[in-house]
Backbone bond lengths (Angstrom), bond angles and torsions (degrees), N, CA, C in turn:
res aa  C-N    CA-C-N  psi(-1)  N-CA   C-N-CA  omega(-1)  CA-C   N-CA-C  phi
1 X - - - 1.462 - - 1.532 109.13 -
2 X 1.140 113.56 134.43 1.746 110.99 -176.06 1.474 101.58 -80.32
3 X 1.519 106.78 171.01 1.182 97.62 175.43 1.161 152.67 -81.45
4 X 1.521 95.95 -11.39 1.747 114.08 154.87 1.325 141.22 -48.48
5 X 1.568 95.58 -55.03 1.580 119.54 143.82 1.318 120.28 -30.84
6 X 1.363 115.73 -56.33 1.684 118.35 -160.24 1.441 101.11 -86.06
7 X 1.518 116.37 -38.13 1.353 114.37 168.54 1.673 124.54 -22.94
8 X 1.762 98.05 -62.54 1.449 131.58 -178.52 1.166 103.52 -51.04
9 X 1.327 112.93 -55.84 1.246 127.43 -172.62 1.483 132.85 -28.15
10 X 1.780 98.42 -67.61 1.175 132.24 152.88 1.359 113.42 -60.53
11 X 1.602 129.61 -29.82 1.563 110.02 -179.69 1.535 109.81 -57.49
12 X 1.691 111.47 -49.78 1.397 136.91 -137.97 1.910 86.72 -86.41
13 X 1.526 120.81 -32.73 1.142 96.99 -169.43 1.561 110.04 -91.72
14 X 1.304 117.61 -10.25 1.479 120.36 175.14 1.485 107.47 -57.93
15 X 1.830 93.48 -47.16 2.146 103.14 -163.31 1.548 78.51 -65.20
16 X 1.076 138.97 -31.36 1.789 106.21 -155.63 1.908 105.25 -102.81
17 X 1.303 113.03 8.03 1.226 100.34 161.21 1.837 107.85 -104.55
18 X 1.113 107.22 -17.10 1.519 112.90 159.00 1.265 129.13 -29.41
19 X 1.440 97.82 -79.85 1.821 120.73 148.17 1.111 140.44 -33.72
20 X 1.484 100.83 -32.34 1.623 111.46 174.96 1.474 89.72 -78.50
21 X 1.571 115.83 -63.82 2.052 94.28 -152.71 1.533 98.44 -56.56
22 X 1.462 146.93 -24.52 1.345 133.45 174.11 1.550 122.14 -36.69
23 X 1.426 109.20 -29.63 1.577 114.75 176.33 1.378 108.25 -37.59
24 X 1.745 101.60 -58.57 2.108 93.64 -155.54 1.911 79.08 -166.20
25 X 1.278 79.55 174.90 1.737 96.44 -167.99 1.669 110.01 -66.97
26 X 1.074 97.27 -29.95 2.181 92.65 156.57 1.119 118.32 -22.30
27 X 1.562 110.23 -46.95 1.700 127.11 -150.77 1.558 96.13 -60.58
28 X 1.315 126.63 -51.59 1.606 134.65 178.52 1.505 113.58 -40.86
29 X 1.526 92.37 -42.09 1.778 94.14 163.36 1.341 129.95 -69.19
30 X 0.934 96.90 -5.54 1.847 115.15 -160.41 1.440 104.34 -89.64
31 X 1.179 94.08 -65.74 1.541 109.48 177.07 2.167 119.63 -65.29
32 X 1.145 74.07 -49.57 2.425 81.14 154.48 1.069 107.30 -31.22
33 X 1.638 118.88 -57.58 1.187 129.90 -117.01 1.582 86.21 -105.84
34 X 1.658 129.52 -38.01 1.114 134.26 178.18 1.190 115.73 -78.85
35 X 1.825 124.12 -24.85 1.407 110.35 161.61 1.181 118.98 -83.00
36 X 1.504 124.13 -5.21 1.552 122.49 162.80 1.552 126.42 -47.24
37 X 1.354 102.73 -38.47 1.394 128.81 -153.82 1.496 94.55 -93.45
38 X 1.459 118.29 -72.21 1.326 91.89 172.61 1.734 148.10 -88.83
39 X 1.522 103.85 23.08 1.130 132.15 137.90 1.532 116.85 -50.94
40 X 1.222 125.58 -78.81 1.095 127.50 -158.22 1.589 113.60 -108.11
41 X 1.260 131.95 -2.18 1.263 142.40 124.77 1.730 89.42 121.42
42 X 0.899 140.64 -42.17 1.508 115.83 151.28 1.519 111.12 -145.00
43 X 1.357 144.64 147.49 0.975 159.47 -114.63 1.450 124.65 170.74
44 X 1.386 127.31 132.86 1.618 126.89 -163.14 0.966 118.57 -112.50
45 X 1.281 140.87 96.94 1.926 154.22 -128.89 1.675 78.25 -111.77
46 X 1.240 104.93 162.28 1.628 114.87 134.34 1.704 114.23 -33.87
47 X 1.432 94.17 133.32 1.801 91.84 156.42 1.470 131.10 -25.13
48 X 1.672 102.04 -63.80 1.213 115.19 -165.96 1.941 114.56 -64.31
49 X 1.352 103.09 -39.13 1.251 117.50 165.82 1.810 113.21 -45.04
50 X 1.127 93.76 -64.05 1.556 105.13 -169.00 1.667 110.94 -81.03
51 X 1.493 100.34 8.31 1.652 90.30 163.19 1.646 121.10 -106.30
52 X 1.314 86.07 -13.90 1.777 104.27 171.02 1.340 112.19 -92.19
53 X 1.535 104.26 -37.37 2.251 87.93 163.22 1.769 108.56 -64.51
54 X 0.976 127.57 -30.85 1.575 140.58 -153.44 1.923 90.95 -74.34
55 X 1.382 105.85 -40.58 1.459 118.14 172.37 1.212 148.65 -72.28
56 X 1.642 96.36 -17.26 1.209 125.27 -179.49 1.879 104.75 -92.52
57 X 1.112 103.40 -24.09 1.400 111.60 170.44 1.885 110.54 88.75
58 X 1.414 102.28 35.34 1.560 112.75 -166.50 1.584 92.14 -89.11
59 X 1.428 93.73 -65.37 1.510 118.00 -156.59 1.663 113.83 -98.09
60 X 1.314 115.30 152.14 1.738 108.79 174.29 1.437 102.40 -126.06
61 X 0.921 115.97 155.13 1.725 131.88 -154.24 2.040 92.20 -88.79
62 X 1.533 118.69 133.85 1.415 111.70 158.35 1.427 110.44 -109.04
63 X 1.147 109.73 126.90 1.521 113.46 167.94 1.891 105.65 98.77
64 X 1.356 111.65 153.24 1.595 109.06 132.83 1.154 127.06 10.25
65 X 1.888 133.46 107.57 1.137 121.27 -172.36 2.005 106.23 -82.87
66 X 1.017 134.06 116.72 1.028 153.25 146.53 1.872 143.18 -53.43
67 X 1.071 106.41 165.26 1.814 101.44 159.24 1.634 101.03 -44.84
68 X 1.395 111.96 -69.69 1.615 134.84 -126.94 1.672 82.23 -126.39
69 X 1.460 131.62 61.48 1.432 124.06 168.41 1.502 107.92 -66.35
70 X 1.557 118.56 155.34 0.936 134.11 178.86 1.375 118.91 -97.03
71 X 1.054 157.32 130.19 1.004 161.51 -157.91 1.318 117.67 -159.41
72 X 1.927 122.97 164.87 1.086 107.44 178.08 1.870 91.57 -179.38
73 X 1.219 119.52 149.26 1.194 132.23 -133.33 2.107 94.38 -84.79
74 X 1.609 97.59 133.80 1.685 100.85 -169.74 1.580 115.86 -35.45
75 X 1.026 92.79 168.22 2.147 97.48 175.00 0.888 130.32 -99.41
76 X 2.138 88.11 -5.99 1.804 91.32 168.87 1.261 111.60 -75.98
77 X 1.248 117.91 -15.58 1.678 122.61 -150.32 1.283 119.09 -113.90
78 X 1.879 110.54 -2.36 1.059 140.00 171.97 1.849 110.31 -30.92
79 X 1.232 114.98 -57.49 1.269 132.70 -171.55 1.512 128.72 -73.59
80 X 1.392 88.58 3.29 1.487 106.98 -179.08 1.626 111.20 -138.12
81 X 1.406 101.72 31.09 1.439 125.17 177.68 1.649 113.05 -54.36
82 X 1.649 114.73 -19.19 1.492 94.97 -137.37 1.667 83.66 -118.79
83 X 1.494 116.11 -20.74 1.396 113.95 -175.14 1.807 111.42 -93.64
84 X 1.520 99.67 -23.39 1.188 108.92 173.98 1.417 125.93 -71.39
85 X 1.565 116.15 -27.25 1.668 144.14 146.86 1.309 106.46 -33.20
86 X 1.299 115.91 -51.61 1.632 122.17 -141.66 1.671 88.34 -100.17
87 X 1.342 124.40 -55.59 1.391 114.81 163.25 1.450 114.00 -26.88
88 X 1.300 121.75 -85.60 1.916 144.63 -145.02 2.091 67.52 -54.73
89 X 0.982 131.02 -55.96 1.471 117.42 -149.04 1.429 111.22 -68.90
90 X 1.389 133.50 -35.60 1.069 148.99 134.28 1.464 103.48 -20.15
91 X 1.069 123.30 -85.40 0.771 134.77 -113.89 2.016 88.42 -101.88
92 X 1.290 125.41 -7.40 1.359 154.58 159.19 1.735 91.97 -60.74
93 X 1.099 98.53 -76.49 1.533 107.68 -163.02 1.739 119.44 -58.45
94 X 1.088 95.79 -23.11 1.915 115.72 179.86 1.641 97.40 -68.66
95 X 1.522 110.17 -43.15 1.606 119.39 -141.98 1.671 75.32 -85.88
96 X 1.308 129.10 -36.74 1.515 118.16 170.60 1.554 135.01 -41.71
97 X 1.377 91.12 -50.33 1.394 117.00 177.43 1.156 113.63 -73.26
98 X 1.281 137.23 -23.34 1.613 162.25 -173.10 1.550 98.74 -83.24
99 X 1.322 120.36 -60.59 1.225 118.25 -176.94 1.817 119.83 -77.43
100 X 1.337 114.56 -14.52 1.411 126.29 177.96 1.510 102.67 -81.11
101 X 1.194 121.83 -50.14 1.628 135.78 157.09 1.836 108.54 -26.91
102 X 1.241 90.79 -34.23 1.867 80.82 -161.51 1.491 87.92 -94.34
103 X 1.311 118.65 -27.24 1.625 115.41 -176.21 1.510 110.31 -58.42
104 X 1.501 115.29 -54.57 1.397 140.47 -178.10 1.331 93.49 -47.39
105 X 1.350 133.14 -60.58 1.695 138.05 -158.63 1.744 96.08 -42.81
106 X 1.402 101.79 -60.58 1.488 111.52 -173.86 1.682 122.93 -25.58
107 X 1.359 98.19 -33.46 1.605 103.14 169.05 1.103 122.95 -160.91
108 X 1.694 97.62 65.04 1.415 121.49 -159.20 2.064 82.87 -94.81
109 X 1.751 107.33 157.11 1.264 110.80 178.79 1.840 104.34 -80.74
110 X 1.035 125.72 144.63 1.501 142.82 142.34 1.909 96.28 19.98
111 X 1.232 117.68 93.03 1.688 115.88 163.97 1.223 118.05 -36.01
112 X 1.015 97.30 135.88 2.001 117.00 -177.44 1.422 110.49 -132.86
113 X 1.516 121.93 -11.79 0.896 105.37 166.51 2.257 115.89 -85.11
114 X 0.601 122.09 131.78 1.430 112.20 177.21 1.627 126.06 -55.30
115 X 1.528 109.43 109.66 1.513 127.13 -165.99 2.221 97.35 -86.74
116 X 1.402 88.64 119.51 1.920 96.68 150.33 1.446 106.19 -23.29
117 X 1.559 121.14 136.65 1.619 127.03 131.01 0.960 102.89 -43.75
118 X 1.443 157.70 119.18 1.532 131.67 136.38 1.699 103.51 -125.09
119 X 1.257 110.13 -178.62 1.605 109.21 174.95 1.809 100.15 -91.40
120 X 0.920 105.32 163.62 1.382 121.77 -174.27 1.543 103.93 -45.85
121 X 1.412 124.47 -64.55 1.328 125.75 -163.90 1.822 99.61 -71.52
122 X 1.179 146.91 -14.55 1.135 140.38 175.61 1.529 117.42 -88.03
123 X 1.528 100.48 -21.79 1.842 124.60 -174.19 1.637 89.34 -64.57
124 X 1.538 136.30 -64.80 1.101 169.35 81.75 0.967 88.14 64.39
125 X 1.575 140.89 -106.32 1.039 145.90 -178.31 1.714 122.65 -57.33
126 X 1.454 122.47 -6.23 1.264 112.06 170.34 1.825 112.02 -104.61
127 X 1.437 96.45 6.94 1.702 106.40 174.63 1.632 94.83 -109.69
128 X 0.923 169.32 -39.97 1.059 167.25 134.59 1.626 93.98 -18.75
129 X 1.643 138.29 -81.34 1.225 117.20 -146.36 1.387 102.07 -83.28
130 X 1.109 141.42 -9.06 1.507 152.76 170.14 2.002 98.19 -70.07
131 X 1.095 116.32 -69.00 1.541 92.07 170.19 1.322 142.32 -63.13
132 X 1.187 100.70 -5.43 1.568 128.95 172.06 1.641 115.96 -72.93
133 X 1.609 99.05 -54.24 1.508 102.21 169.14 1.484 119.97 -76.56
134 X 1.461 129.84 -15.66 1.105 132.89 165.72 1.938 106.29 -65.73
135 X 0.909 109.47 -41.87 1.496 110.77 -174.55 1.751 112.50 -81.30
136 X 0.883 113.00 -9.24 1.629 132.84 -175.87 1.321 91.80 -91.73
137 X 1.254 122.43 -74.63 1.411 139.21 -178.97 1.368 109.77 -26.94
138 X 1.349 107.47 -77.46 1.947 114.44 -176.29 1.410 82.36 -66.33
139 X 1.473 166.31 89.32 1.238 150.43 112.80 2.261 102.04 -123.94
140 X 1.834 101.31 -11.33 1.179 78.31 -159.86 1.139 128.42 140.81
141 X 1.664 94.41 -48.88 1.867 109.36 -154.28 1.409 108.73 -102.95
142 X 1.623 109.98 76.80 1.404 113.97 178.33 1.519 106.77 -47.18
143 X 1.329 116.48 -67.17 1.312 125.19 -126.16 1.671 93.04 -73.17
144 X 1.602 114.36 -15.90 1.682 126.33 -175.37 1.658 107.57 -76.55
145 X 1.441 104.77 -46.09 1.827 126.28 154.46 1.365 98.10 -33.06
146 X 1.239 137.16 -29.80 1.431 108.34 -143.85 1.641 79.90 -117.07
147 X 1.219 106.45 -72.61 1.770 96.01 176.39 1.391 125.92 -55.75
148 X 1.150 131.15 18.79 1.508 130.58 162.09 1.488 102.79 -104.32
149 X 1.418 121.79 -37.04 1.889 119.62 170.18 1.694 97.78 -67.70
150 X 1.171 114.14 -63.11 1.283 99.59 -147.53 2.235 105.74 -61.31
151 X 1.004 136.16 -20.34 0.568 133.44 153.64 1.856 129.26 -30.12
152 X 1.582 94.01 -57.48 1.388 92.08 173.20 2.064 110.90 -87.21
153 X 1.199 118.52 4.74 1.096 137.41 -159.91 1.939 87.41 -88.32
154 X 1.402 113.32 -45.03 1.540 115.68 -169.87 1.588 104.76 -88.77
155 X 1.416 112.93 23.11 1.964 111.69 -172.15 1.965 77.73 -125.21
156 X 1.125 146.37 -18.85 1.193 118.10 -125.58 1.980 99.91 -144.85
157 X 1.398 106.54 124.54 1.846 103.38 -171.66 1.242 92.78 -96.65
158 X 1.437 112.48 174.72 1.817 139.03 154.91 1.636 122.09 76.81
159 X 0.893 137.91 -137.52 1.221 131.11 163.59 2.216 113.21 -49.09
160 X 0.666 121.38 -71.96 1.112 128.54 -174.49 1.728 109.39 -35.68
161 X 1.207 104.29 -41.39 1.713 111.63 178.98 1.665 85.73 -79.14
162 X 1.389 138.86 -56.04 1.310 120.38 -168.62 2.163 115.57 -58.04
163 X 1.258 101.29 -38.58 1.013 100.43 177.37 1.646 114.00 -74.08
164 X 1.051 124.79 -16.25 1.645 123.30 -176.70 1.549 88.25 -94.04
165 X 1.064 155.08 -17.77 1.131 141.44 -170.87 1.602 118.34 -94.42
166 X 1.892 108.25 -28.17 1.106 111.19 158.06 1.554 130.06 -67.37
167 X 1.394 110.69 -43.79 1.384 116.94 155.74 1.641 120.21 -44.14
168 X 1.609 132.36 -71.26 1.396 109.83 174.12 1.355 111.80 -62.39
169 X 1.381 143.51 9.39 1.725 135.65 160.50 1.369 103.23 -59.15
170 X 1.524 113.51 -57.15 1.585 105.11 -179.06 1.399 115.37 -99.29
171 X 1.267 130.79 -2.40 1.841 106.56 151.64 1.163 111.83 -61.31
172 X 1.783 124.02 -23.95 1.361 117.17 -148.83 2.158 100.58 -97.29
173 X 1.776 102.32 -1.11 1.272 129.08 -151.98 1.902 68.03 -97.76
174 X 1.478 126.88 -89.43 1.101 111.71 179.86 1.388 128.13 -22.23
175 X 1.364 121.12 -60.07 1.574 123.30 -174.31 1.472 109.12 -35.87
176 X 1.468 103.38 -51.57 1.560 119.64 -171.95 1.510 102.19 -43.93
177 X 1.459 105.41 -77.61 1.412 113.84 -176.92 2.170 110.35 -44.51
178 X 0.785 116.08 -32.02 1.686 113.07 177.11 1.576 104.92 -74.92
179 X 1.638 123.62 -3.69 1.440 120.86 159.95 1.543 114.63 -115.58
180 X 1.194 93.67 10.05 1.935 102.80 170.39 1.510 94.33 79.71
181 X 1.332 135.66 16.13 1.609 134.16 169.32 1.454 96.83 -58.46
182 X 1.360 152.64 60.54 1.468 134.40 -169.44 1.749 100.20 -75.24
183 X 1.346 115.46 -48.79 1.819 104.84 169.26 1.432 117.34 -44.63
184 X 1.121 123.69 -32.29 1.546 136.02 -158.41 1.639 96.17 -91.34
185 X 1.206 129.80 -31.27 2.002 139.73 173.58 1.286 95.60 -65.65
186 X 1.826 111.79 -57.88 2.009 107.40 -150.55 1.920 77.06 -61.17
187 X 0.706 115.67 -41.53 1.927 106.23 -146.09 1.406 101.61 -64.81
188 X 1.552 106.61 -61.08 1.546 108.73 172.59 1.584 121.08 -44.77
189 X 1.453 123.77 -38.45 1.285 115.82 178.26 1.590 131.72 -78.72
190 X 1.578 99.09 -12.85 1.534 119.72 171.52 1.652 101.56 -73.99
191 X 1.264 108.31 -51.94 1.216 111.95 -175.83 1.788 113.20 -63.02
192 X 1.240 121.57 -53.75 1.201 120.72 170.93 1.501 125.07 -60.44
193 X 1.602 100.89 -39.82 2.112 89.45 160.59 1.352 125.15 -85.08
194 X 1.313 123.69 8.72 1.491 107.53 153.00 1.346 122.52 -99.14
195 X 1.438 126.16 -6.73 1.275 123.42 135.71 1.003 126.41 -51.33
196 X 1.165 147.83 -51.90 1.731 155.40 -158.46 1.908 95.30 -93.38
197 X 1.039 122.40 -57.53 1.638 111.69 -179.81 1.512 117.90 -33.54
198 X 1.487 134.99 -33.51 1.773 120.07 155.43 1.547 120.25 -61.43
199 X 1.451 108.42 -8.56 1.217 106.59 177.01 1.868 114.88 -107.58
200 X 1.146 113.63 22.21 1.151 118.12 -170.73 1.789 122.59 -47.60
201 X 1.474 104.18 -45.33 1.444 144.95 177.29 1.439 87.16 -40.33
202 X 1.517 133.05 -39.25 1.727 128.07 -145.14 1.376 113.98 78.66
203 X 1.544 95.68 115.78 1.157 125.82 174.13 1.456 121.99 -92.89
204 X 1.272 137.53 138.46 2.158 118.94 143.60 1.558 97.89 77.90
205 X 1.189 113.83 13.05 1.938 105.33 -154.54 1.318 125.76 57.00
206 X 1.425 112.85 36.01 1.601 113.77 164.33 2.159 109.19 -109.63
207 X 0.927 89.21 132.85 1.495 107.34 164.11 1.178 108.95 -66.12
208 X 2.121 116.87 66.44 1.352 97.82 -178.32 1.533 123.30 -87.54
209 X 1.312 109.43 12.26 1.676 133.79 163.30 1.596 101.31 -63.07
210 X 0.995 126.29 -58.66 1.876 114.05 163.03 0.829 144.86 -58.22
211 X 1.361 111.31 -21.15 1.534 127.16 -170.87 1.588 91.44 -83.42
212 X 1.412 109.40 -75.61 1.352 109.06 -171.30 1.450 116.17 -44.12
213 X 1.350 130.42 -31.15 1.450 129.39 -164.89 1.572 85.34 -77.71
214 X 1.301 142.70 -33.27 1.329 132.08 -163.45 1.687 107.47 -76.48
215 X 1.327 98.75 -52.85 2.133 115.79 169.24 1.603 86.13 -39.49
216 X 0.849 96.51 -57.27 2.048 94.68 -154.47 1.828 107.42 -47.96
217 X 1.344 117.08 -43.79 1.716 140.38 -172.46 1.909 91.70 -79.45
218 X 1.209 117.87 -28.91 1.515 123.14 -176.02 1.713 94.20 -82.05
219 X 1.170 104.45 -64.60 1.645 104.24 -162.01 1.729 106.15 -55.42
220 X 1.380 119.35 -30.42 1.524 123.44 -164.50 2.127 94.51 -80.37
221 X 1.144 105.76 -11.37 1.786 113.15 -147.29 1.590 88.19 -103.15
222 X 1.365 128.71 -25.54 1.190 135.73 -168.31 1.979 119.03 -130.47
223 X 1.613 93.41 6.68 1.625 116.42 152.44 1.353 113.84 -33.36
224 X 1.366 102.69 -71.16 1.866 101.12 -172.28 1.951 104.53 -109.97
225 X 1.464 106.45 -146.91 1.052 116.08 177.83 1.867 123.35 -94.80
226 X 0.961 90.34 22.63 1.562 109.58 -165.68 1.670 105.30 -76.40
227 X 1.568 136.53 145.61 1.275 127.63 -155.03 1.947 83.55 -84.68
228 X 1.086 128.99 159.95 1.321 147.61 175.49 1.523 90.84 -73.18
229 X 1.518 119.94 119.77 1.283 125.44 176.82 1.650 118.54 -56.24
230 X 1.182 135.20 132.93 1.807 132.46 170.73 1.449 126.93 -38.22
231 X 1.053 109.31 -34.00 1.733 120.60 168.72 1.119 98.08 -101.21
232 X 1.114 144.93 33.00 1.336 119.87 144.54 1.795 118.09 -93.28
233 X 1.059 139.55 119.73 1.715 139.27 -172.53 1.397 96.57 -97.33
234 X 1.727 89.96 171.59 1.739 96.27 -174.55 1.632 97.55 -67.79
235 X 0.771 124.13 167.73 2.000 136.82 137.54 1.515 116.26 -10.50
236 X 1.344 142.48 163.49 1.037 145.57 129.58 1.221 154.48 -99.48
237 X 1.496 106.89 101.42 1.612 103.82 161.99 0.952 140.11 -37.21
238 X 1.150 173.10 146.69 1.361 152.57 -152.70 1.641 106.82 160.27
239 X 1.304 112.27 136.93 1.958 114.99 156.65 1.068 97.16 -46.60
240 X 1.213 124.62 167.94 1.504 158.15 85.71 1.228 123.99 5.85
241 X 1.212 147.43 115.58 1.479 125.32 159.45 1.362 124.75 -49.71
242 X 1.319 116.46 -57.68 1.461 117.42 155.86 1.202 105.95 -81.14
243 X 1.593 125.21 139.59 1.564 117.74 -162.81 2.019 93.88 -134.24
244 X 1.214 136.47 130.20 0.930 151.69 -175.40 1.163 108.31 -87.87
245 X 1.263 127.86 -42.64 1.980 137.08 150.42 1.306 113.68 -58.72
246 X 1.111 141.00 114.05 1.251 122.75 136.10 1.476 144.69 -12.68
247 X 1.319 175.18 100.76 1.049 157.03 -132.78 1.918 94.14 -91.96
248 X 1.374 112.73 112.58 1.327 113.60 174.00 1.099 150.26 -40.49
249 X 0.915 160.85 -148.49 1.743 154.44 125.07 1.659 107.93 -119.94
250 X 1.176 129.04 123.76 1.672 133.58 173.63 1.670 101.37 -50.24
């Protein structure tokens, strides 16, 4: 596998065990269980654990499948041990916050942020891919942000398609910048905050009052030719305090 390939490889199988622990509080195990492994280079989860890393395409099984299989992370992907670590951990800690979110909802006060018309089964699916891209997001994984919205972005009219479209402008504004596209970021992020600015108030259960204040410190940081300062981080995705979405399940 070249190394471009394997790069991908490893992006696509981290985002999709990501996604998986989002289901239900397992997922915390899930993700343990995947920085165990490539921590310590192979390692024996529960079955159930290690048939959903085995699926995700992280890890390859050694030996006899068992209770307690052994496993330990591919050899293509070996070489990308250290960013793929640093993701799942992120990306551990998001799925925390993700699941405390759904606890909080339970007796959350009266929404203030402004929720979509939609019918139930689309409501459903735009709280699901909205916590999805929040958890993608704090891990990194623009370009995964962008194909998990735009998906629900091609089911969905009116405001809601305008606001999902401003959102993948600037995950897709990051991606750019992680291939040195820096013309290809300023454009996407102009373009994506003047979509999102009618929604400032909070939209869908996004804090689009953060997001934009972050674009705004991005767009001034990537004005001229100047290197993007070290403390500066992407933007934030983030709930709502009062959240008009539900926080989803993958």
């Amino acid at each position: 596998m070249s190394p471009v390939r394997a790069s991908l490889a490893a992006r696509n199988a981290v985002a999709t065990a990501i996604l998986d622990a989002l289901d239900d509080r397992s997922g915390t195990a899930l993700l343990t269980a995947a920085i165990d492994v490539l921590g310590a280079g192979a390692t024996r989860p529960p079955r159930v654990l290690a048939e959903r890393l085995v699926a995700s395409g992280l890890v390859e099984r050694l030996g006899d499948a068992d209770e307690a299989d052994e496993v330990r992370l591919r050899p293509e992907l070996v070489p990308h041990r250290a960013s793929a670590l640093a993701r799942l951990r992120r990306g551990r800690a998001a799925a925390v916050r993700l699941h405390g979110a759904r606890d909080a909802h339970e007796t959350a006060v009266p929404q203030q942020s402004p929720a979509p018309r939609l019918d139930a089964a689309v409501t459903d699916r735009c709280a699901t891919a909205i916590a999805q891209a929040i958890v993608l997001w704090e891990t990194g994984l623009f370009f995964e942000v962008h194909e998990v919205l735009e998906r629900l972005w091609h089911e969905v009219e009116g405001e809601l398609r305008l606001f999902l479209q401003g959102v993948i402008q600037i995950a897709a504004a990051f991606h750019h910048l992680e291939t040195g596209n820096r013309g290809g970021a300023r454009t996407l992020l102009a373009a994506g905050r003047g979509k999102l600015v009618p929604f400032a108030s909070g939209f869908a259960g996004v804090d689009v009052a953060a997001l934009l204040g972050g674009v705004e410190r991005w767009t001034a940081a990537l004005a001229g030719d100047d290197p993007v300062p070290d403390d500066l981080s992407p933007p934030a995705l983030i709930h709502a305090r009062a959240t008009g979405v539900t926080p989803g399940r993958a």
